[in-house]
C-alpha positions as CSV (number, residue, x, y, z in Angstrom):
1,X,127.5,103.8,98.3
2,X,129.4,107.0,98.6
3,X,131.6,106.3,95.8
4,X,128.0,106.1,93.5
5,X,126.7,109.5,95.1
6,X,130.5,111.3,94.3
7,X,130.1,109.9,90.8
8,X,126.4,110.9,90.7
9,X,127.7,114.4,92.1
10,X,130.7,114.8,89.8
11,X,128.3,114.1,86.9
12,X,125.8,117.4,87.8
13,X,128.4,119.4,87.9
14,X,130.2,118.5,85.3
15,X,127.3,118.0,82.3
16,X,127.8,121.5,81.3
17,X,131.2,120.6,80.2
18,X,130.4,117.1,78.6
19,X,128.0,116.9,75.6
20,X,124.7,114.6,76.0
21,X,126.7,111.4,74.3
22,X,129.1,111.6,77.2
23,X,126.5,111.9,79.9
24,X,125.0,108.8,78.4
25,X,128.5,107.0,78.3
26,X,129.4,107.8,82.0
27,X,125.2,106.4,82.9
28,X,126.0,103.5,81.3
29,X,129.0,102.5,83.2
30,X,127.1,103.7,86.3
31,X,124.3,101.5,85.7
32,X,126.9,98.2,85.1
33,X,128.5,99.1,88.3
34,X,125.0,98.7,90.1
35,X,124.5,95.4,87.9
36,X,127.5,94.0,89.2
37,X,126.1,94.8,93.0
38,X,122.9,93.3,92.0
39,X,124.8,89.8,91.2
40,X,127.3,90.1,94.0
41,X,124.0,90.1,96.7
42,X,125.4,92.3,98.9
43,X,123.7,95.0,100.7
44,X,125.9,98.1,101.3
45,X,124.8,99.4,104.5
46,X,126.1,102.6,106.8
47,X,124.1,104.8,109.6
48,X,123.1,107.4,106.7
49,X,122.8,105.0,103.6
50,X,121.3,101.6,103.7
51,X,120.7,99.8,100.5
52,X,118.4,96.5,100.2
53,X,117.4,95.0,96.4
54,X,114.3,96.9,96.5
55,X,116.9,100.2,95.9
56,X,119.2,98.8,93.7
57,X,116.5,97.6,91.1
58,X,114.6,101.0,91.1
59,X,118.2,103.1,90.9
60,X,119.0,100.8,87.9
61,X,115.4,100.9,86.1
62,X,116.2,105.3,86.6
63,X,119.6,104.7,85.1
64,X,118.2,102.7,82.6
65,X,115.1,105.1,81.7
66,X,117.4,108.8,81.7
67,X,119.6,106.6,79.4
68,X,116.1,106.5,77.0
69,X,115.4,110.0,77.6
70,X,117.9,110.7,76.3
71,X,117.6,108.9,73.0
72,X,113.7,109.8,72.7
73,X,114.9,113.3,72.4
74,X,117.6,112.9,69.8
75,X,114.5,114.1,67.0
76,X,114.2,117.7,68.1
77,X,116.8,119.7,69.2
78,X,115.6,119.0,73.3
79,X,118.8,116.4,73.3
80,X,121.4,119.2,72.6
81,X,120.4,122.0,75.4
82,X,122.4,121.6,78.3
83,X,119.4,123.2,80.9
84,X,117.3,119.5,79.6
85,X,120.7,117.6,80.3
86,X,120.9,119.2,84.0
87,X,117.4,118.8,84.5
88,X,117.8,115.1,83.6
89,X,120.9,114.1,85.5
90,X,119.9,116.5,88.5
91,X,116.8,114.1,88.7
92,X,118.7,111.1,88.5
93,X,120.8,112.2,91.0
94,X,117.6,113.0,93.7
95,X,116.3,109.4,92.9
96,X,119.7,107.7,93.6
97,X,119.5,109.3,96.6
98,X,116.2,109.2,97.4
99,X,116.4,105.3,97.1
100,X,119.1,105.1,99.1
101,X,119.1,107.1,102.3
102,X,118.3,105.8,105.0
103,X,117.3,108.9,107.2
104,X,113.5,109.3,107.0
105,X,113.9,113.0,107.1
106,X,116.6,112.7,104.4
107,X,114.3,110.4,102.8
108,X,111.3,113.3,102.5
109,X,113.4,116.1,101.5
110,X,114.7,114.2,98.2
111,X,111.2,112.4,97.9
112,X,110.0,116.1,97.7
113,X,113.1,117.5,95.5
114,X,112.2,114.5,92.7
115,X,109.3,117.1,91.8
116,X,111.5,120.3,90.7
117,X,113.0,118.6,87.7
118,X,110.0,117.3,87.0
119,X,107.6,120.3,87.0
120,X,110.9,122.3,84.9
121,X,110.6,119.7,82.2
122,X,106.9,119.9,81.7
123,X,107.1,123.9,82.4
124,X,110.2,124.0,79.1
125,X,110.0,121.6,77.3
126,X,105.4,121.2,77.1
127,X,103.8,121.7,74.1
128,X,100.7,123.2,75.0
129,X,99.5,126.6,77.0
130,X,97.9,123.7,79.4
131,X,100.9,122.6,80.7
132,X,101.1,125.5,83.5
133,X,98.0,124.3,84.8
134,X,98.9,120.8,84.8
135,X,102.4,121.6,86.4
136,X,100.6,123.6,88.7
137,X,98.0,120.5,89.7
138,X,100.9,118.7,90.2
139,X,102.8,120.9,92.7
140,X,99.4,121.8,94.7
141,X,98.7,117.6,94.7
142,X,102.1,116.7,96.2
143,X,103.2,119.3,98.4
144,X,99.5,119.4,100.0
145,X,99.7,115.6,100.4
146,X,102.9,115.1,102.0
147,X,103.1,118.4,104.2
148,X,101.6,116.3,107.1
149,X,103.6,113.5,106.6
150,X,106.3,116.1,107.5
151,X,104.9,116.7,111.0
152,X,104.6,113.6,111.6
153,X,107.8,112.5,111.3
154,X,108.6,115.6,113.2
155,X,106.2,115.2,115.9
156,X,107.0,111.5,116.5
157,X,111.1,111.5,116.1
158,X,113.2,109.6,118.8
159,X,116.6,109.8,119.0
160,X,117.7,109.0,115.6
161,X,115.9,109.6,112.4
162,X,117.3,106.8,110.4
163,X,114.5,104.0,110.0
164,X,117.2,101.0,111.1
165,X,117.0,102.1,114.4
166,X,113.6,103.8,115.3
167,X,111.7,101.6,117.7
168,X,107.9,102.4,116.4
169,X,106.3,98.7,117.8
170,X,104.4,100.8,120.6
171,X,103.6,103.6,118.9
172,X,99.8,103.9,117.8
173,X,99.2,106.9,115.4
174,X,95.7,106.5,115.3
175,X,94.4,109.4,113.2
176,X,97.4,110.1,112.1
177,X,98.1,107.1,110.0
178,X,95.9,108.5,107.0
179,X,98.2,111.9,107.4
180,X,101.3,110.1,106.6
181,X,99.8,107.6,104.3
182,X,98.9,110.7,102.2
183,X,101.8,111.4,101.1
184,X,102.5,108.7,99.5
185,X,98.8,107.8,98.6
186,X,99.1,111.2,96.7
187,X,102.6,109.8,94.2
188,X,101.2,106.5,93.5
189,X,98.6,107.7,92.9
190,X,95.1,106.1,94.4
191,X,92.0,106.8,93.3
192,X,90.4,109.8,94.3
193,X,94.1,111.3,94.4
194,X,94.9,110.9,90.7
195,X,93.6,113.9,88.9
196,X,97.0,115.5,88.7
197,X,98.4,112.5,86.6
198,X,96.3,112.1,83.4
199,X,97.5,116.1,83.1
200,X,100.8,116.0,83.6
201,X,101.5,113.0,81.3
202,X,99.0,114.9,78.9
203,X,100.8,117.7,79.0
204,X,104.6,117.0,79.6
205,X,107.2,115.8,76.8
206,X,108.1,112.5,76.1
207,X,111.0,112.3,78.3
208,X,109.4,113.6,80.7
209,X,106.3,111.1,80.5
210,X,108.9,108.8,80.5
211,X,110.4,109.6,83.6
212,X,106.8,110.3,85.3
213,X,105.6,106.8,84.4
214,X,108.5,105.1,84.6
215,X,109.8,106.1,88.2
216,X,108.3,108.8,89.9
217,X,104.8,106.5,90.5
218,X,106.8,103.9,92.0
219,X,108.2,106.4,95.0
220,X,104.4,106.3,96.8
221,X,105.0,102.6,97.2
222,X,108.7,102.4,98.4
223,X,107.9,105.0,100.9
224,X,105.3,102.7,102.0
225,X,108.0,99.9,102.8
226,X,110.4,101.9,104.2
227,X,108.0,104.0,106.5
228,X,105.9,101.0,106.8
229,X,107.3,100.6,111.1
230,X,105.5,104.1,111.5
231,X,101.9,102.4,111.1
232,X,102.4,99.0,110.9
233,X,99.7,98.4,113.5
234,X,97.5,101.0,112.3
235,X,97.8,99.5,108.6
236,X,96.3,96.3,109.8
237,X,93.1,98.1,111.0
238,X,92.7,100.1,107.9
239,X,94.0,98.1,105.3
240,X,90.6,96.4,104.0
241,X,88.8,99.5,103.4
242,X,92.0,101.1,101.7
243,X,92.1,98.3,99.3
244,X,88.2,98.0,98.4
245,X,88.4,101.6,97.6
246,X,91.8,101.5,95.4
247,X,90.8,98.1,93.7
248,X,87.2,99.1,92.9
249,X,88.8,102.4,91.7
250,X,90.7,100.8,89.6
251,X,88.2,99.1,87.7
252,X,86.4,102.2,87.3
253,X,89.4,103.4,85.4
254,X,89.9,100.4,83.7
255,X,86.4,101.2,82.2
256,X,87.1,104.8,81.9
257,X,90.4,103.5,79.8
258,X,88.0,102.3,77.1
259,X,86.1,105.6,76.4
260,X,89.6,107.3,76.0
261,X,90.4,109.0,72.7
262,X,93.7,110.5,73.0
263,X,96.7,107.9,73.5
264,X,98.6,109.3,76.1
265,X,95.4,109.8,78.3
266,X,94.5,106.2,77.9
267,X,98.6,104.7,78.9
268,X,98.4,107.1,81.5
269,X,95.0,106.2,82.9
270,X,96.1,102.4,83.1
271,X,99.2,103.4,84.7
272,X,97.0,104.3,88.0
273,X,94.8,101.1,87.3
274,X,98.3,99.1,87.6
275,X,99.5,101.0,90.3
276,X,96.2,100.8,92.3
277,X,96.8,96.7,92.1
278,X,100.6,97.7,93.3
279,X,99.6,99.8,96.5
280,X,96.7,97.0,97.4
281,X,99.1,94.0,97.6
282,X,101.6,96.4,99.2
283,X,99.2,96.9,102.4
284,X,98.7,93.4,102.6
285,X,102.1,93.1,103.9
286,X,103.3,89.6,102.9
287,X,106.1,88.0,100.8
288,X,104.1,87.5,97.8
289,X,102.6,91.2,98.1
290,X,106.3,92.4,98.4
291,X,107.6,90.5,95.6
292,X,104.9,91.0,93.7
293,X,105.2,94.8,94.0
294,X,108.7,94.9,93.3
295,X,108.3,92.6,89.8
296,X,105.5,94.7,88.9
297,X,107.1,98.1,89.4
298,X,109.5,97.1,87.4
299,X,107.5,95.6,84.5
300,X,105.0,98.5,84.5
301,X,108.4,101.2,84.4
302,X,109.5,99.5,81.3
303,X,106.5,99.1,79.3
304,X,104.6,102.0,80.2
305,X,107.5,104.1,78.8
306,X,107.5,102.2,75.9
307,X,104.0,102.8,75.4
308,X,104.4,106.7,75.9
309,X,107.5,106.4,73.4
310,X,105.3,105.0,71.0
311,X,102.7,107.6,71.1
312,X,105.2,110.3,70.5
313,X,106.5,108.5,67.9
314,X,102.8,108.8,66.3
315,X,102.4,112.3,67.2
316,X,105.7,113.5,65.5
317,X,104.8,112.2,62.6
318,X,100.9,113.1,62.4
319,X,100.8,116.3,64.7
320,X,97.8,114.7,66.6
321,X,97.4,112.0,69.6
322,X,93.5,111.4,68.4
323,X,93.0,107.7,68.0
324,X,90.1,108.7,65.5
325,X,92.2,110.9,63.3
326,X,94.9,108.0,62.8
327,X,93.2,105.2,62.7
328,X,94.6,102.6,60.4
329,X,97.5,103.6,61.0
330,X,99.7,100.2,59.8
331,X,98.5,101.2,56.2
332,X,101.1,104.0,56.9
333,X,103.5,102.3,58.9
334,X,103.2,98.4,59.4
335,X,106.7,98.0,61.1
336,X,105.4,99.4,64.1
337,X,101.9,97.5,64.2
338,X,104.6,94.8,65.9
339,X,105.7,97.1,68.2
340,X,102.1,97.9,69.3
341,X,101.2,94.5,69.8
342,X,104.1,94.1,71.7
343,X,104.0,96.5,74.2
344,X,99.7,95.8,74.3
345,X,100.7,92.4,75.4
346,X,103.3,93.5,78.0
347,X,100.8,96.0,79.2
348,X,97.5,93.3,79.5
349,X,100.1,90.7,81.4
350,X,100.1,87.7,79.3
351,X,101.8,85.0,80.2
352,X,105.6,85.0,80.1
353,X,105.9,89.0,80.8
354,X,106.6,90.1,84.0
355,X,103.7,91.8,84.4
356,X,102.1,88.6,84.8
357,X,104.0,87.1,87.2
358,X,104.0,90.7,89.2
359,X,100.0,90.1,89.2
360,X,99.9,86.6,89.8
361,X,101.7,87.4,93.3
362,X,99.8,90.4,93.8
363,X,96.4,88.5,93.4
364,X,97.5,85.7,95.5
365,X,98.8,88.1,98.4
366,X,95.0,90.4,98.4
367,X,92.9,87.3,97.9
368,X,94.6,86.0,101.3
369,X,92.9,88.6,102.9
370,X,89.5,88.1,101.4
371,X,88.1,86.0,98.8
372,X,85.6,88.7,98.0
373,X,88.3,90.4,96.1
374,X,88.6,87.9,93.5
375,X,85.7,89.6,91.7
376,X,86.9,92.7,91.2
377,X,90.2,91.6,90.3
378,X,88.9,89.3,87.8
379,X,87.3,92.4,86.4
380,X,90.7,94.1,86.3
381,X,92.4,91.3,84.5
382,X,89.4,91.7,81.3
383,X,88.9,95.1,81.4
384,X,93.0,95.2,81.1
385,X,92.9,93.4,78.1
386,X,90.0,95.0,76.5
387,X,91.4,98.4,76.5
388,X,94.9,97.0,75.5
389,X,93.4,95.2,72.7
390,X,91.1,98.7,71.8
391,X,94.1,100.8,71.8
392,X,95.9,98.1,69.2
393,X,93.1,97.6,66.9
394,X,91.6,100.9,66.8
395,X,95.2,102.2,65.5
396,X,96.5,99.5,63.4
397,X,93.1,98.8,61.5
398,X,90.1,100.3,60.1
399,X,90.7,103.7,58.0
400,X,91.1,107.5,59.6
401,X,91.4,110.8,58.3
402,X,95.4,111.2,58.1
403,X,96.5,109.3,55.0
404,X,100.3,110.9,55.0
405,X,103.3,111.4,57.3
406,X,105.8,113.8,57.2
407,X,109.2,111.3,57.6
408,X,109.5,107.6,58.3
409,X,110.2,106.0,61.7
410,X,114.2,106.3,62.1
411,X,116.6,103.2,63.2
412,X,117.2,104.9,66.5
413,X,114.0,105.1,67.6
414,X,113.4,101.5,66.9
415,X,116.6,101.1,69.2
416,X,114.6,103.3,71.4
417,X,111.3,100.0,71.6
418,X,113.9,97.2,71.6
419,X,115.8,98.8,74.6
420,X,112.6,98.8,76.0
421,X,111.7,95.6,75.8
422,X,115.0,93.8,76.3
423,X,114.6,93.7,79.6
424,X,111.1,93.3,79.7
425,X,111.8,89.8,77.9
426,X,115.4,88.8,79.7
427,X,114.3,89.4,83.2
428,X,112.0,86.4,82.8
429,X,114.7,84.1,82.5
430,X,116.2,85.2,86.1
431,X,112.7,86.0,87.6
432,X,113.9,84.1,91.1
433,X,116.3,87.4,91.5
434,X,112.9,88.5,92.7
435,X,112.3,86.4,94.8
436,X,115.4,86.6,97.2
437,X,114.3,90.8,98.3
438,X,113.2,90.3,101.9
């Protein structure tokens, strides 16, 4: 594990001195070595770094997704300034990190640090005036959140603050629990706490959407696991009202998803309807909640960033993210009505995606706590494909106001979808790799 943070190390400090091909080179080969310790089911574990499948999945999928930041900004000159390539590989650094320690105070300062890159890239690289206010929802959202989660883990510190050897089975936090569930309540984000993320995916560019969607959602929920011996008794108390509220919030943004007219709103508002399913079967605690969650973050990563990919591809072309003003739009460009349908499929879970077999254990983990929730999640699974199927008709037919584009789609961007959705169609076949986490 040390030899993966010196590389990760040696590549910050080096990128000024490598061009943005090279830096994609050397993530490559970092993201086959953590392949090969994927296969080799071995956990690499020391008293500051402990590593489980959870970690190695989610540092691969931000491997994988920098290495398609990259190549969604190849258009535009954002791929050739060296501050974007430190921004990027700085962040991929944090998250290696971040997914890897195994000190819970470690743990918050790079779970915090994630958000410096971020808020840079939206700050630089943003194409409206907006995107200082949504930068600046972001920052107030997450450092507000997660401030108490700090003092608790202060406060309640024994000897050691690496989770492998905190004894927290007679500790009751009591009030408390909500503090340090905030935190991470705040990244996934829940209902109620998810104002900041329709505006910073609004108002960021595409790599950094990418990123935001891709990774940075999925950190709420593996600080949930790994922090989950803090409140594990207080969870069990709470849990059912925590998921009525974040399963009934999501479909109220599953219906809120339909009445959308700009495309990046409407990906982004599914993202927290998806990630609301995520955090529910998470609290449930069980195997099929864990593996469930860990499919699904996966799944989601991937085709969400597709998604957003394809809506900047749109909005290069035709200046505008209004689904009224380019309507129609496979009269302009048919090759990518495919694409659309595609990545609408992946994003309802159909069968044979892993988004369905992500919600298939998710389901059957929250209905073991109560049948009741069958009917709200039955709700989610329609209204999920009624706004999937309204965002791919409402573009591909009908007629709008832009009848022109200014250039064609390019062969690297469609390299840009397929990369996408290779994995989203070969992980199927070795879905059991799942299965063995926990």
């Amino acid at each position: 594990m040390l030899e993966l943070i010196f590389w990760g190390f040696s590549i910050l400090c080096a990128q000024f001195f490598l061009s943005s091909f090279q830096v994609m080179v050397i993530l490559s080969i970092f993201l086959v070595k953590m392949i090969s310790v994927i296969f080799s089911n071995s956990e690499m574990s020391s008293f500051f770094f402990n590593i489980d499948e959870m970690s190695i999945m989610l540092i691969c999928l931000s491997i994988w997704i920098s290495f398609l930041m990259f190549m969604a900004s190849m258009k535009n000159n954002v791929f050739k300034s060296k501050v974007f390539v430190f921004y990027t590989v700085l962040m991929n650094f944090l998250l290696t990190i971040c997914f890897a320690v195994s000190s819970v105070l470690a743990f918050y300062f790079f779970f915090e640090s994630v958000l410096f890159p971020m808020i840079m890239m939206i700050f630089g690289w943003g194409s409206q005036p907006e995107r200082l206010q949504a930068g600046f929802y972001m920052l107030m959202y997450t450092l507000f959140g997660s401030l108490p989660m700090l003092l608790m883990i202060l406060f309640y510190k024994e000897n050691s603050f690496s989770y492998l050897y905190m004894d927290w089975e007679n500790v009751k936090m009591g009030m408390f629990f909500m503090f340090m569930m905030l935190g991470f309540m705040v990244k996934v984000p829940v209902f109620f706490l998810h104002l900041w993320l329709p505006k910073a995916h609004v108002e960021a560019p595409i790599a950094g959407s990418m990123i935001l969607a891709g990774i940075l959602l999925k950190l709420g929920i593996y600080g949930i696991f790994r922090f989950k011996n803090f409140f594990f008794k207080d969870m069990l108390v709470v849990n059912h009202f925590l998921m009525i509220a974040s399963i009934w919030g999501s479909v109220l943004i599953s219906i809120y998803c339909i009445f959308q007219n700009d495309i990046k709103s409407l990906i982004a508002y599914s993202s927290v309807c998806h990630m609301g399913v995520v955090f529910s079967g998470t609290l449930t605690m069980t195997f099929f909640g864990s593996w469930g969650s860990l499919v699904l973050m996966i799944g989601h990563g991937l085709c969400s960033s597709g998604l957003f990919c394809l809506a900047n591809l749109l909005y290069e072309r035709f200046y505008s993210r209004s689904m009224i003003l380019i309507k129609g739009m496979s009269k302009i460009f048919p090759s990518l009505s495919l694409w659309w349908f595609l990545f609408s499929v992946f994003n309802m879970s159909a069968p044979l995606t892993m988004n369905l077999f992500g919600e298939v254990l998710l389901m059957v983990s929250i209905m073991k706590i109560s049948l009741l929730f069958m009917i709200p999640l039955m709700l989610i699974i329609f209204l999920s494909a009624c706004y999937s199927i309204f965002m791919y008709s409402y573009l591909n037919h009908g007629s709008g106001w832009v009848l022109w584009s200014e250039k064609s789609i390019l062969l690297n961007e469609f390299l840009l979808l397929f990369l996408h959705l290779a994995p989203l169609t070969l992980w199927i076949l070795k879905i059991d790799l799942f299965l063995k986490w926990i």
